[in-house]
Structures are given as C-alpha cells and as structure tokens.
PDB file with one MODEL, atoms N, CA, C and O in Angstrom:
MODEL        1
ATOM      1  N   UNK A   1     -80.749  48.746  94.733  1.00  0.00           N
ATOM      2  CA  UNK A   1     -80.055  48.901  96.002  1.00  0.00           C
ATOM      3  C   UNK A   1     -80.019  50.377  96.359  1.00  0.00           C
ATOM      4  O   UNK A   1     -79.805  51.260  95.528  1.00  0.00           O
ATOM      5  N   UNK A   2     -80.266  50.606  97.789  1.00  0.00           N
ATOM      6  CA  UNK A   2     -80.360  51.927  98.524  1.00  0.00           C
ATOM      7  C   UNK A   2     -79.153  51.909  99.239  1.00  0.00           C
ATOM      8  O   UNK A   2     -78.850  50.912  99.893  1.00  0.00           O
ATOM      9  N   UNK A   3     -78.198  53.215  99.174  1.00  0.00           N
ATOM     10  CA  UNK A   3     -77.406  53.520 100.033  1.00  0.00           C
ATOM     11  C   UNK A   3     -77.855  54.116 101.049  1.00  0.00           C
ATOM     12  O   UNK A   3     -78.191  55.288 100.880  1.00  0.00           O
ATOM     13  N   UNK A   4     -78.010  53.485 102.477  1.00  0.00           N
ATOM     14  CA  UNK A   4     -78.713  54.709 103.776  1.00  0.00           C
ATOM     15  C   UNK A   4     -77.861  54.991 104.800  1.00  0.00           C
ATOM     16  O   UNK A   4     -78.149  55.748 105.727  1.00  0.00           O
ATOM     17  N   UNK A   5     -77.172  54.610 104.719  1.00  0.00           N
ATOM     18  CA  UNK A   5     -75.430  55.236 105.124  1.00  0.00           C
ATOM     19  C   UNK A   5     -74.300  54.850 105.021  1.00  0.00           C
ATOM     20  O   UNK A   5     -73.987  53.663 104.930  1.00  0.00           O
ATOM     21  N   UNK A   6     -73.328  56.044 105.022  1.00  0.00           N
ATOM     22  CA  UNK A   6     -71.875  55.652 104.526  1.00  0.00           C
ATOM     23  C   UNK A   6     -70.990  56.729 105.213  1.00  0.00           C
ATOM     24  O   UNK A   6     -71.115  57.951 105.289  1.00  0.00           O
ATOM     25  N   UNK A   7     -70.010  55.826 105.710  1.00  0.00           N
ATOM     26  CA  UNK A   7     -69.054  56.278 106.778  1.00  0.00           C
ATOM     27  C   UNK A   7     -67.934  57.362 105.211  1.00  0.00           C
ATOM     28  O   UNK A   7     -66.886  57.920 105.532  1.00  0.00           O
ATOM     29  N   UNK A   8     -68.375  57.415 103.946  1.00  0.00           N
ATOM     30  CA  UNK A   8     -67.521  58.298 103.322  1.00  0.00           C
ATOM     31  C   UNK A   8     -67.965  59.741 103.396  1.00  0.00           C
ATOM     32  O   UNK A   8     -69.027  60.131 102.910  1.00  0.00           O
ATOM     33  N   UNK A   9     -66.984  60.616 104.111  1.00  0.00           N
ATOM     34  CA  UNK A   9     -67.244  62.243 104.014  1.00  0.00           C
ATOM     35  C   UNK A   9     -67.194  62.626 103.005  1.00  0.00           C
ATOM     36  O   UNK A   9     -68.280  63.097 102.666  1.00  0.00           O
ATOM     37  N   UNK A  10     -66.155  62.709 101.974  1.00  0.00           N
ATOM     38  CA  UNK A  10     -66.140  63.398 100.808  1.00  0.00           C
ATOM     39  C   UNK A  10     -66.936  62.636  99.415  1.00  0.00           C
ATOM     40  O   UNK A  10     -66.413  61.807  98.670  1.00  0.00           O
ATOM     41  N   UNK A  11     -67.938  63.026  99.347  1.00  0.00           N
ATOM     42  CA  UNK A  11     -69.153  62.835  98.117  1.00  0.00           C
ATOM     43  C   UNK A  11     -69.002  63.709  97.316  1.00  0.00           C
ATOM     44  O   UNK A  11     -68.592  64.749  97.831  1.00  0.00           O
ATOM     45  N   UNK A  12     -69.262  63.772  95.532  1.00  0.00           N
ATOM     46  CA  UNK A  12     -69.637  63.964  94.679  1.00  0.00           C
ATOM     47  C   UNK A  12     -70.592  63.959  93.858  1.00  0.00           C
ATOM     48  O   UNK A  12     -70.400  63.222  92.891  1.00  0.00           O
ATOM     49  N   UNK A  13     -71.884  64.693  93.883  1.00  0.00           N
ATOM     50  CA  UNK A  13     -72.513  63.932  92.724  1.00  0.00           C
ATOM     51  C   UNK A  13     -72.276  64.533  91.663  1.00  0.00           C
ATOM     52  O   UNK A  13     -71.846  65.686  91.692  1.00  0.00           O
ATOM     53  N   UNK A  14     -72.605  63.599  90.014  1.00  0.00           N
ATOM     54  CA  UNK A  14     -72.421  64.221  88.858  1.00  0.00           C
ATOM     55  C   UNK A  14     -73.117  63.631  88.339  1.00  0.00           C
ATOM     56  O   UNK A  14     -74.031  63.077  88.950  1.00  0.00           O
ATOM     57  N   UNK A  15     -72.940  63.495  86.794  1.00  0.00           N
ATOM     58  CA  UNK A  15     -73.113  62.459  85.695  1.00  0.00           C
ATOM     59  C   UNK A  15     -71.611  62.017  85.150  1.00  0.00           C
ATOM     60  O   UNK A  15     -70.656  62.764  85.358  1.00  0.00           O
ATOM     61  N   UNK A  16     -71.461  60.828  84.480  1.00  0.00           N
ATOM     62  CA  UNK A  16     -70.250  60.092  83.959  1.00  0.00           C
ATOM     63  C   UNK A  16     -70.328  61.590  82.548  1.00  0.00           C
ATOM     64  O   UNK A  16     -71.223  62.067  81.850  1.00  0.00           O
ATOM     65  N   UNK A  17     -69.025  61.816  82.713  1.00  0.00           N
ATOM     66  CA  UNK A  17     -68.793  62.485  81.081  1.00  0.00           C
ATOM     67  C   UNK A  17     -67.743  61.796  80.209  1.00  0.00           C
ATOM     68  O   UNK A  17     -67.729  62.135  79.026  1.00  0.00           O
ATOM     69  N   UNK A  18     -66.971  60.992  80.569  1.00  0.00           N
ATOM     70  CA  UNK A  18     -66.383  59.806  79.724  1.00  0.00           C
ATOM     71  C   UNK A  18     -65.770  57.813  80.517  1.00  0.00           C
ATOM     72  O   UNK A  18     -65.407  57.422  81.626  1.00  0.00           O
ATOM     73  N   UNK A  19     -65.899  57.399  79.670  1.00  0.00           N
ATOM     74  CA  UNK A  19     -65.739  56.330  80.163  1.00  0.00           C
ATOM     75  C   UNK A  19     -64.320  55.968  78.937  1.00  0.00           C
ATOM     76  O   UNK A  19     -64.417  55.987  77.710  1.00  0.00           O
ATOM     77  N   UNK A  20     -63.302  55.714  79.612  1.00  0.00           N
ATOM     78  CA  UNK A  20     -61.973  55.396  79.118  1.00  0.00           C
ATOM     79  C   UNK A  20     -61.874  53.538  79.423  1.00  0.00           C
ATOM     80  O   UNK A  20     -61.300  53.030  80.386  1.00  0.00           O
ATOM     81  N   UNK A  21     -62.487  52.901  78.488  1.00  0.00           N
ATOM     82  CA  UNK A  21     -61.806  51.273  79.133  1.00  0.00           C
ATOM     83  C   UNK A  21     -60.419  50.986  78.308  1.00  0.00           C
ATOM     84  O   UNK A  21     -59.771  51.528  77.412  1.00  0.00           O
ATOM     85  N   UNK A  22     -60.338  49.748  79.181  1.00  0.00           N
ATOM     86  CA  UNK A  22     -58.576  49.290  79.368  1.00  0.00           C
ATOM     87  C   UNK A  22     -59.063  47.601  79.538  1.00  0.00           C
ATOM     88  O   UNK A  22     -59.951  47.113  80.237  1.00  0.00           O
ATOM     89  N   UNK A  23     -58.183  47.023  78.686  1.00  0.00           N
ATOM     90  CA  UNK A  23     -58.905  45.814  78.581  1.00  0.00           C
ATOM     91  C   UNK A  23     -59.122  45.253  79.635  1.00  0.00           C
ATOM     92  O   UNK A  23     -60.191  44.644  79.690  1.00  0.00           O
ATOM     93  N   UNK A  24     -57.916  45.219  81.291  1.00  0.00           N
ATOM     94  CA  UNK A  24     -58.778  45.281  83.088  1.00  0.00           C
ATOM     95  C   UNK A  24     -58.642  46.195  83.793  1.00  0.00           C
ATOM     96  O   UNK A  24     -58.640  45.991  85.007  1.00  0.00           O
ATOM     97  N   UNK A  25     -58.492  47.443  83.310  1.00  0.00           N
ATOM     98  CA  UNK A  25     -58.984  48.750  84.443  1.00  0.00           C
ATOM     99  C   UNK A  25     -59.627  49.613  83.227  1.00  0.00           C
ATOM    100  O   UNK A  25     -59.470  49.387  82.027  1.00  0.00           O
ATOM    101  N   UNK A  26     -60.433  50.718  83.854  1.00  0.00           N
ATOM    102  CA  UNK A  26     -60.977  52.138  83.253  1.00  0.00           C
ATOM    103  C   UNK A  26     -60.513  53.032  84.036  1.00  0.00           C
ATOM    104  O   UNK A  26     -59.849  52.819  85.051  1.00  0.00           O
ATOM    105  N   UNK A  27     -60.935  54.374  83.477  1.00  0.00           N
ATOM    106  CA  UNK A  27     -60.843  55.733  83.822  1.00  0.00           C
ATOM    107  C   UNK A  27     -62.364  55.695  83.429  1.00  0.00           C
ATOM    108  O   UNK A  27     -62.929  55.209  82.449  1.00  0.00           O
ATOM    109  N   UNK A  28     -63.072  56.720  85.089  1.00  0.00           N
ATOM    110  CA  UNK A  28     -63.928  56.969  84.636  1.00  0.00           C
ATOM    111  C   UNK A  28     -64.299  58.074  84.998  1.00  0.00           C
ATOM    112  O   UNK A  28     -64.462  58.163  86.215  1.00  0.00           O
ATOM    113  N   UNK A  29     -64.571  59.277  84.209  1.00  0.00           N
ATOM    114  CA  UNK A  29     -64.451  61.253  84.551  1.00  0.00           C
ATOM    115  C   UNK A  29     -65.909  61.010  84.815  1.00  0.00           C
ATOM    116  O   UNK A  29     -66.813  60.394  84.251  1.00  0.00           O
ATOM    117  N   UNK A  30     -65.725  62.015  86.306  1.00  0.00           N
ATOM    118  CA  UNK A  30     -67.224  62.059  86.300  1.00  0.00           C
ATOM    119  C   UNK A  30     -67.610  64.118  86.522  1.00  0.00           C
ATOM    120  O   UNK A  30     -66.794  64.884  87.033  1.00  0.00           O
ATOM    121  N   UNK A  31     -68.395  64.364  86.219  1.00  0.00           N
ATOM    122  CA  UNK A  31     -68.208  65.926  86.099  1.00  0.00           C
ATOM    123  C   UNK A  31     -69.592  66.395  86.985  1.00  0.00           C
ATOM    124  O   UNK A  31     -70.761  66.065  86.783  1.00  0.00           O
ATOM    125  N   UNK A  32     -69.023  67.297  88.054  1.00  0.00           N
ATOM    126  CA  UNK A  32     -69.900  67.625  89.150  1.00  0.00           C
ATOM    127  C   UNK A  32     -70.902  68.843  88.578  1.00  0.00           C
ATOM    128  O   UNK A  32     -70.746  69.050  87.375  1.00  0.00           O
ATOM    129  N   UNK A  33     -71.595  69.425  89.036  1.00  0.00           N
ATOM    130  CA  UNK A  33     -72.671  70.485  88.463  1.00  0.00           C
ATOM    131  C   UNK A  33     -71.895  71.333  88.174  1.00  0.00           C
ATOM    132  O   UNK A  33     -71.846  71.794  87.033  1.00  0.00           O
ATOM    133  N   UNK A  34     -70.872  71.849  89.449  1.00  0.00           N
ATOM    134  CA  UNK A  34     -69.884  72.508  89.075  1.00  0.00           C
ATOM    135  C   UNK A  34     -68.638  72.711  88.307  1.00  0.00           C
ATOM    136  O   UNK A  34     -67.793  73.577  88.534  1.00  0.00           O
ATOM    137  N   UNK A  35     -68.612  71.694  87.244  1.00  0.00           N
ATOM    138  CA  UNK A  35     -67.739  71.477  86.792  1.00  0.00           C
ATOM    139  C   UNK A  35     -66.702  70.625  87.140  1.00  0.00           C
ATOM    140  O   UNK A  35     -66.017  70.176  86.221  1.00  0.00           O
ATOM    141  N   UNK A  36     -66.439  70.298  88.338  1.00  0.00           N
ATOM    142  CA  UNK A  36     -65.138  69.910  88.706  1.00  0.00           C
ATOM    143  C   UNK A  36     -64.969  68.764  88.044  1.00  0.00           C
ATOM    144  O   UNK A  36     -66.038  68.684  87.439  1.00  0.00           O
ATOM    145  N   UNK A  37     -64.256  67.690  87.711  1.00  0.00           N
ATOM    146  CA  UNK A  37     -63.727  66.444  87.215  1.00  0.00           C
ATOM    147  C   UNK A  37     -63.065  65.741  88.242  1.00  0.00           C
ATOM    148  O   UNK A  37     -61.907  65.956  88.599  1.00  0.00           O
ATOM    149  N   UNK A  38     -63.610  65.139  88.573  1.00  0.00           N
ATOM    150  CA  UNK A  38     -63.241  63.701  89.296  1.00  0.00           C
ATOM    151  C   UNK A  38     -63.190  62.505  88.357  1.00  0.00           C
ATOM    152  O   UNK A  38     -64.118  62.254  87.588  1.00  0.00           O
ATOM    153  N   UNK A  39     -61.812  61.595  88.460  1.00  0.00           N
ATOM    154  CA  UNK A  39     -61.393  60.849  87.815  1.00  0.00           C
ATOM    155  C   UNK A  39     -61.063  59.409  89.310  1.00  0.00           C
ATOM    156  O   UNK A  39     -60.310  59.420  90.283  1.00  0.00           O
ATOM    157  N   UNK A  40     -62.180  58.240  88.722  1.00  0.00           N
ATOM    158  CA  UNK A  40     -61.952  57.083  88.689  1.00  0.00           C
ATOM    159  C   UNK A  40     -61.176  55.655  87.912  1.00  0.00           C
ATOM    160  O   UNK A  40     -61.630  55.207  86.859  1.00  0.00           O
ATOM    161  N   UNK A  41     -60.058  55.092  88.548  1.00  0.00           N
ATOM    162  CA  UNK A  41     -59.938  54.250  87.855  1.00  0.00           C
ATOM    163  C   UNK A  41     -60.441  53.071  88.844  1.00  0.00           C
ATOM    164  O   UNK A  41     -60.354  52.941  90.065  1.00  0.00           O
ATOM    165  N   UNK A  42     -61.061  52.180  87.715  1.00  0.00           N
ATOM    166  CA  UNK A  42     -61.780  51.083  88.523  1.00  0.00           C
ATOM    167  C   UNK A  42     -61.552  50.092  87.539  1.00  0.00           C
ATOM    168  O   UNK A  42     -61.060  50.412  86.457  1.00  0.00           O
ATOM    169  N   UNK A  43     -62.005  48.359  87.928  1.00  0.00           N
ATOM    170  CA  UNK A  43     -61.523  47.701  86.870  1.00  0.00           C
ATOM    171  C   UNK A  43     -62.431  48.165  85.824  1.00  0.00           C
ATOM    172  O   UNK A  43     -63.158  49.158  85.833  1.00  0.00           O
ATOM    173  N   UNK A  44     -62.215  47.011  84.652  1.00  0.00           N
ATOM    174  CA  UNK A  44     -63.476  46.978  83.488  1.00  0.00           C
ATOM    175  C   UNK A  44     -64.392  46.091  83.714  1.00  0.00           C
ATOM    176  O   UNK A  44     -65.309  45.982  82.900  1.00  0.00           O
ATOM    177  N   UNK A  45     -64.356  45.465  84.589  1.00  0.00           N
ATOM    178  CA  UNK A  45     -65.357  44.396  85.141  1.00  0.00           C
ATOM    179  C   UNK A  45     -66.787  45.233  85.534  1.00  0.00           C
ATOM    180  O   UNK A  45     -67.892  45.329  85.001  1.00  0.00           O
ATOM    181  N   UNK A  46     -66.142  45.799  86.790  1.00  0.00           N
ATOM    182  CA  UNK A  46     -66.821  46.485  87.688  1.00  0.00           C
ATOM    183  C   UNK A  46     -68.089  47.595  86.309  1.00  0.00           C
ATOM    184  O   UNK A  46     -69.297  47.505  86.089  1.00  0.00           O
ATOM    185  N   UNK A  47     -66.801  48.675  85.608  1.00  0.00           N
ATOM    186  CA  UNK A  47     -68.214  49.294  84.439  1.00  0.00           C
ATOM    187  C   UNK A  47     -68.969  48.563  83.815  1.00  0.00           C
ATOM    188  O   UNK A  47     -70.130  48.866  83.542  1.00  0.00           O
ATOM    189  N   UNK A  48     -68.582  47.825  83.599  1.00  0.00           N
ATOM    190  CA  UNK A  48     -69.593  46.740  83.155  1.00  0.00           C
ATOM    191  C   UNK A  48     -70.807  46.473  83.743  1.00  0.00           C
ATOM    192  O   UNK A  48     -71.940  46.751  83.352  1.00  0.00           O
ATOM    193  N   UNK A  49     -70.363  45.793  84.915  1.00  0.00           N
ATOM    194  CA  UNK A  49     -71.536  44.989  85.834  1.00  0.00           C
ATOM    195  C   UNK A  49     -72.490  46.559  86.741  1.00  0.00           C
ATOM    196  O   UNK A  49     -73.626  46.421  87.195  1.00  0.00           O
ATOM    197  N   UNK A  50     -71.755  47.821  86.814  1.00  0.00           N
ATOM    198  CA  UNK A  50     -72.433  49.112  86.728  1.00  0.00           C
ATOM    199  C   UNK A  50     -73.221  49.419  85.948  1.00  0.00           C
ATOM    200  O   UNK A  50     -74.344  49.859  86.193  1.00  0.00           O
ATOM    201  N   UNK A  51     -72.623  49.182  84.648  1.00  0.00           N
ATOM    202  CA  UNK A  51     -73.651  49.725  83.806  1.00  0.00           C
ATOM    203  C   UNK A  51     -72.850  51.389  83.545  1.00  0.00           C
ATOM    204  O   UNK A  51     -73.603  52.353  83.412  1.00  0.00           O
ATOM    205  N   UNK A  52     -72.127  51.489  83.518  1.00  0.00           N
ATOM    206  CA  UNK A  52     -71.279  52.878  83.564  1.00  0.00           C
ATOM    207  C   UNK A  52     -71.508  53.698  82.510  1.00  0.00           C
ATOM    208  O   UNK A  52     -71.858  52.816  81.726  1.00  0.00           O
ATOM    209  N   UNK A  53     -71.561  54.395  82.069  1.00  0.00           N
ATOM    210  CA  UNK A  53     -71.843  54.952  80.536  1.00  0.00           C
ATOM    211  C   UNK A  53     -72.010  56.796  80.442  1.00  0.00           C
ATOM    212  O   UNK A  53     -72.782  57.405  81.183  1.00  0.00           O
ATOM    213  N   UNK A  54     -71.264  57.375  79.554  1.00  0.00           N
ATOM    214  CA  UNK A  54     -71.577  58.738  79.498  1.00  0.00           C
ATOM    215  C   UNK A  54     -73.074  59.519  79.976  1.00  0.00           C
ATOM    216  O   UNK A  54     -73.953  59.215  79.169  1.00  0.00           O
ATOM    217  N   UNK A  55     -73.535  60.350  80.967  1.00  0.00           N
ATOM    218  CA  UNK A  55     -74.822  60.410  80.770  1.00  0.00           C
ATOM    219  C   UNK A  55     -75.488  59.983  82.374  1.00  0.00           C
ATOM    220  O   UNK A  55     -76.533  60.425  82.853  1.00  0.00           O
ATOM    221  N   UNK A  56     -74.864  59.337  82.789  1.00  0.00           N
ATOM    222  CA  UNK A  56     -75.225  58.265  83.661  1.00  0.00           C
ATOM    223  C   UNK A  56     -75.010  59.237  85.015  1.00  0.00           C
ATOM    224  O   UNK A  56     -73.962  59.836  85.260  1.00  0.00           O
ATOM    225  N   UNK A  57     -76.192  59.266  85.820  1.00  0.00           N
ATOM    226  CA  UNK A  57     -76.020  60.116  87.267  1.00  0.00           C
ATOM    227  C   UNK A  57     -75.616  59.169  88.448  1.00  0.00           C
ATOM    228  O   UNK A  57     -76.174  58.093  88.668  1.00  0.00           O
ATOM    229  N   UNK A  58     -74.315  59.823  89.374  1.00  0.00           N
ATOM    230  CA  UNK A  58     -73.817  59.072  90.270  1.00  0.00           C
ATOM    231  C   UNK A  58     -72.967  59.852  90.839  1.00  0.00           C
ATOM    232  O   UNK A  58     -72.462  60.899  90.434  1.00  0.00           O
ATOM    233  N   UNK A  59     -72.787  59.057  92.183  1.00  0.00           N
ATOM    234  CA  UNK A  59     -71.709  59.377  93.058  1.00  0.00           C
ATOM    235  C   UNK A  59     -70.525  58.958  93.244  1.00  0.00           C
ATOM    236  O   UNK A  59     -70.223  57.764  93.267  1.00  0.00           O
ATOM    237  N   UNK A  60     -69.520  60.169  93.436  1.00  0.00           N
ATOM    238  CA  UNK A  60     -67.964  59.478  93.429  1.00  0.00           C
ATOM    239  C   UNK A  60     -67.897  59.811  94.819  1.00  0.00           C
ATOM    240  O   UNK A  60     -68.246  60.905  95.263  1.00  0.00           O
ATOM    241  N   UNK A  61     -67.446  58.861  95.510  1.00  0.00           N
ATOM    242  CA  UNK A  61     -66.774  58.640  96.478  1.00  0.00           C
ATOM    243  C   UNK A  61     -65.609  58.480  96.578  1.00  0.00           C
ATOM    244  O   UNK A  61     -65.077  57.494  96.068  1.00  0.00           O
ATOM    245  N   UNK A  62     -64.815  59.529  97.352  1.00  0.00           N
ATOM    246  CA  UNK A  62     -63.504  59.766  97.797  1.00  0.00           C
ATOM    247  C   UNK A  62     -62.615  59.243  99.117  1.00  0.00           C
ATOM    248  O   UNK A  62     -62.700  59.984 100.096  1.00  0.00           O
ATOM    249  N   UNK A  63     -62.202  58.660  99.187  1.00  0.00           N
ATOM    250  CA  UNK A  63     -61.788  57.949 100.720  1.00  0.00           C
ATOM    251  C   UNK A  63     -59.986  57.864 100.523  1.00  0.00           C
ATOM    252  O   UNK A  63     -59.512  57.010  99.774  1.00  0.00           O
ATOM    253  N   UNK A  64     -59.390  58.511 101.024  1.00  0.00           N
ATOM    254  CA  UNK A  64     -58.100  58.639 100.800  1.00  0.00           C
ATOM    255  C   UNK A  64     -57.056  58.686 101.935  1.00  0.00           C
ATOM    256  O   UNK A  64     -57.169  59.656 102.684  1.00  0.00           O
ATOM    257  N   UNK A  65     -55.944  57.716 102.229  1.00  0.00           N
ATOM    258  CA  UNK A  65     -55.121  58.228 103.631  1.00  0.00           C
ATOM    259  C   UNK A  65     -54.184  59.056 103.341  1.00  0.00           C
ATOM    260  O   UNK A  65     -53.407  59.442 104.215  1.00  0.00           O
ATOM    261  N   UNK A  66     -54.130  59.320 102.524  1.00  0.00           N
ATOM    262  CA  UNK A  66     -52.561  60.607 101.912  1.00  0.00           C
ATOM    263  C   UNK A  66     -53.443  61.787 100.942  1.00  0.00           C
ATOM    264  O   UNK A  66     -54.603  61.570 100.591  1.00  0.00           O
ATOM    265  N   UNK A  67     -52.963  62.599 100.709  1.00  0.00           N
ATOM    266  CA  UNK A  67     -53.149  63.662  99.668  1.00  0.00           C
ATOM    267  C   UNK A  67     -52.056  64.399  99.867  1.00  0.00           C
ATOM    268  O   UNK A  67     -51.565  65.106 100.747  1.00  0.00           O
ATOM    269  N   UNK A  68     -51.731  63.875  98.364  1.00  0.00           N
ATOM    270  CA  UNK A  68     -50.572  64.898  98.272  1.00  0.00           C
ATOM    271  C   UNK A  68     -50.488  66.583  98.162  1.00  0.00           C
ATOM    272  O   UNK A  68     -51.617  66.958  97.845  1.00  0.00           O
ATOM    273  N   UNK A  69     -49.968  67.248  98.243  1.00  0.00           N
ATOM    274  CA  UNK A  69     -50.002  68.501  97.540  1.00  0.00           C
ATOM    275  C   UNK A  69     -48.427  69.498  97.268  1.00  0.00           C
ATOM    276  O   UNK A  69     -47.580  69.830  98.096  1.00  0.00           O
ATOM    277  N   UNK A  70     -48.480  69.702  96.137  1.00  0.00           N
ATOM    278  CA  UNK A  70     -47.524  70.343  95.517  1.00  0.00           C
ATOM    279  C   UNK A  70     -47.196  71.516  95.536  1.00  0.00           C
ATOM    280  O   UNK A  70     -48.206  72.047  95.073  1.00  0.00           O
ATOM    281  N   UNK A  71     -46.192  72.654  95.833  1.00  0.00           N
ATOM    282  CA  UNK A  71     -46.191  73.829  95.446  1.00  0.00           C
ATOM    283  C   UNK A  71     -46.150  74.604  93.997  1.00  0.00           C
ATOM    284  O   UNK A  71     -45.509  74.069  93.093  1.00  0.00           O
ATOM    285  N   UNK A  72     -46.657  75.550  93.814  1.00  0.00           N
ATOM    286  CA  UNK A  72     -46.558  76.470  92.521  1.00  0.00           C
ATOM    287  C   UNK A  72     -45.088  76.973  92.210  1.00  0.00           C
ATOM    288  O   UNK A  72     -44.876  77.693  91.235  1.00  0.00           O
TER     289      UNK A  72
ENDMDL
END
C-alpha cells in the first residue's frame, strides 16, 4: 500500500527504536534522524498486523486538537 495523500501536517520520519507491548496497547518510540522521540501508543493488535519492530523505517503521524504546554 501507497500513501499519495494525507490531510496530516505534522509528519515524522524515523525508524522504530523500541517497541514496549502491553498485553492490548503498546508504546511505540520512534526516533527521527534528528533525534527527537516520538512516542506512540497503539493497540497490540495493530504492531502486530504492522509488523512493528526495532529497526523498522516509518512515519509517525501527529494529528492533535489540544496541545498542552507547561511553564518552566
């Protein structure tokens, strides 16, 4: 399957650098060229039927109606 468009602005690409399962959700860190860490939780179904795994090149997609932000 080809993604040839997507109404999501904020993209990531990386590779998976850990996969955390939970017997029905994961955490899944994905680490951008730049370092940054983006953290997915998704079920355990879903890594599965992905194929999810340390190593693994992909995109996180961000789609959010709130962001919080905190002061120092």
């Amino acid at each position: 399957m080809t993604i040839t468009a997507i109404n999501v602005r904020n993209q990531f690409r990386g590779k998976i650098k850990e996969v955390i399962e939970g017997p029905v959700v994961s955490e899944v860190d994905v680490e951008t060229p730049s370092g940054l860490i983006v953290t997915s939780v998704i079920t355990t179904r879903s890594v599965k039927e992905l194929g999810l795994k340390p190593g693994k090149e992909v995109i996180a997609l961000v789609k959010s109606t709130e962001v919080s932000i905190a002061t120092l």
